[in-house]
Residue, then its C-alpha position, 0 to 999 in steps of 0.5 A: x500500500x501506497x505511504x498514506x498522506x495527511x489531507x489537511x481538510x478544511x470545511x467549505x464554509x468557516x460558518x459550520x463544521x461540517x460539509x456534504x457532497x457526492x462522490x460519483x464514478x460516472x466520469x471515470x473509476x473512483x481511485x482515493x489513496x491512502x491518506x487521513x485527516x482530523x474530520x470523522x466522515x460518515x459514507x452512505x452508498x447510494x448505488x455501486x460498490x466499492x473496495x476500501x481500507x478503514x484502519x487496518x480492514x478491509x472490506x466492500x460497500x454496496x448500496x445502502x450500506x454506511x461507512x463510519x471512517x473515525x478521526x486521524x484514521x487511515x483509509x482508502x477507496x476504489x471503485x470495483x464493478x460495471x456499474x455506477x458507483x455513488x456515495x454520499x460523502x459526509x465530512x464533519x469535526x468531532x467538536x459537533x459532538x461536545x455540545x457541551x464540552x464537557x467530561x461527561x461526554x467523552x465516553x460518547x465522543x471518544x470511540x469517534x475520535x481515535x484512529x485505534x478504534x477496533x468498533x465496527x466500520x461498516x454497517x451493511x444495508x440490512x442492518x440498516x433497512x428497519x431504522x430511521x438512519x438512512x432517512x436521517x442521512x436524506x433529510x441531512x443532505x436536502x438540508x444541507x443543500x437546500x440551506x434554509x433557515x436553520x439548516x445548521x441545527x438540522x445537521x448538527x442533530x441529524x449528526x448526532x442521531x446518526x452517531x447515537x446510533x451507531x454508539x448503541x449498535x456497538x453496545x447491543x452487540x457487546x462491544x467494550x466502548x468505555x476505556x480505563x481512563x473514562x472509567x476511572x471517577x477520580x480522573x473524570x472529576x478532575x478533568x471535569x473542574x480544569x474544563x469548567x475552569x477553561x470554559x469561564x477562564x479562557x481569557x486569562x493565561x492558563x499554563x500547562x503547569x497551572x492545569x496539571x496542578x489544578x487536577x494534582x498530576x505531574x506536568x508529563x502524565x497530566x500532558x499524556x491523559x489529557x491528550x489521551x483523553x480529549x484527542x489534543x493536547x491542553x495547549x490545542x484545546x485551550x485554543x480551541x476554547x478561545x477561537x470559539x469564543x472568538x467566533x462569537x465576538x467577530x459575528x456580534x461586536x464591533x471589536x476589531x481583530x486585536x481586540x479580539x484577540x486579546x478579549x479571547x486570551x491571545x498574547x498577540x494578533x499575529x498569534x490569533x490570527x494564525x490559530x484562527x485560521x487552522x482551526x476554521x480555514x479562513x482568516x479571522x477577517x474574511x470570517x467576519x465579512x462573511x458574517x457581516x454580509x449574511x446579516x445584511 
């Protein structure tokens, strides 16, 4: 196999985190090579078949199967067969899944997000024919291609039913989700009381050494269980916090970018401005014209 390559995805809006389209071999056969990217992605055949390699498998999908392809997981897919192939393709962060973001949820977010994951990557078309998933699936494109008022919150809820879904088919069929640090209480509250201190003080400089203090670990194993835990480290996340809320004040102030910047926590503007643009792919300006044109 060919050397997977990483393929830095970026959503096509910075607005929403999550992009739909169809992949379709009518033009000629479907050929992606190996690669992996931060997004979970979500397929669902509509007709055809394909070969693919999802985390060390392989397997093939045929129509109205679904296939669940985890963050930073490795994968690839040839088309196979006369007929047409057809897929829709549904590419999302894992953030839409922290509703909350809080603790409580990473045993739910957690199988999503790790590219080790042993779950179930395939979930053919009779496991699926008596369940409400590939209607979900439907109603999420229309929407998302429609783009009626609200269309966000139609996908974001239609993203987290589907996964629902899919943490409760690995349980019913005896599959082990939670992990030893997500079992374990006293870490659990211990993340939890950092995460709510981040939540309400994002704006000030939170150390590495200041967090792992807050939950009485030493620097290097609070730094490996948080990354282990949240699938980034404490520096990402805390940036993380702060682009968020950065969103928020570029779509309803009339702060500018330093400002901003230094509302959110960030020493500088260069530093914001770089950050924003990884995390949503456009700069912290351009976001802000795009808000500022929508609301006109």
């Amino acid at each position: 196999m060919q050397t997977p390559y990483f393929e830095d995805l970026k959503i096509k809006s910075p607005l929403y985190p999550f992009s739909f389209f169809i992949t379709c071999n009518k033009n000629g056969r479907i050929k992606i090579n190996p690669h992996w990217h931060n997004h979970i992605e979500l397929l669902y055949f509509v007709s055809g078949q394909a070969d693919l390699y999802v985390g060390g498998e392989n397997f093939t999908a045929k129509a109205k199967d679904m296939v669940l392809i985890n963050a930073c997981e490795v994968h690839k897919i040839v088309s196979t067969g006369d007929a047409e192939t057809r897929y829709i393709v549904l590419q999302f962060d894992p953030e839409i899944l922290h509703i909350s973001k809080t603790v409580f949820e990473l045993k739910y977010v957690f199988p999503f997000t790790h590219n080790n994951s042993a779950h179930q990557k395939i979930f053919p078309a009779k496991n699926l024919k008596d369940t409400s998933v590939p209607s979900i699936i439907q109603s999420m494109y229309d929407e998302y291609d429609a783009q009626n008022y609200g269309f966000e919150l139609a996908v974001q809820t239609g993203i987290c039913s589907v996964m629902l879904w899919i943490l409760r088919s690995w349980k019913n069929a005896g599959k082990q989700l939670d992990t030893e640090a997500l079992n374990r209480e006293k870490d659990i509250n211990r993340f939890t009381k950092l995460l709510d201190y981040v939540d309400l003080n994002f704006h000030e400089q939170v150390s590495l050494d200041t967090a792992a203090k807050m939950c009485n670990l030493s620097y290097c194993y609070f730094s490996r269980q948080f990354k282990k835990i949240m699938g980034k480290s404490f520096t990402e996340y805390l940036n993380f916090i702060r682009i968020r809320e950065s969103e928020k004040l570029l779509a309803a102030s009339e702060k500018d970018i330093t400002e901003t910047a230094l509302t959110t926590g960030f020493s500088n503007s260069s530093y914001f401005i770089k950050q924003f643009k990884r995390y949503k792919g456009i700069s912290p300006k351009k976001f802000k014209d795009r808000i500022s044109r929508q609301q006109i």
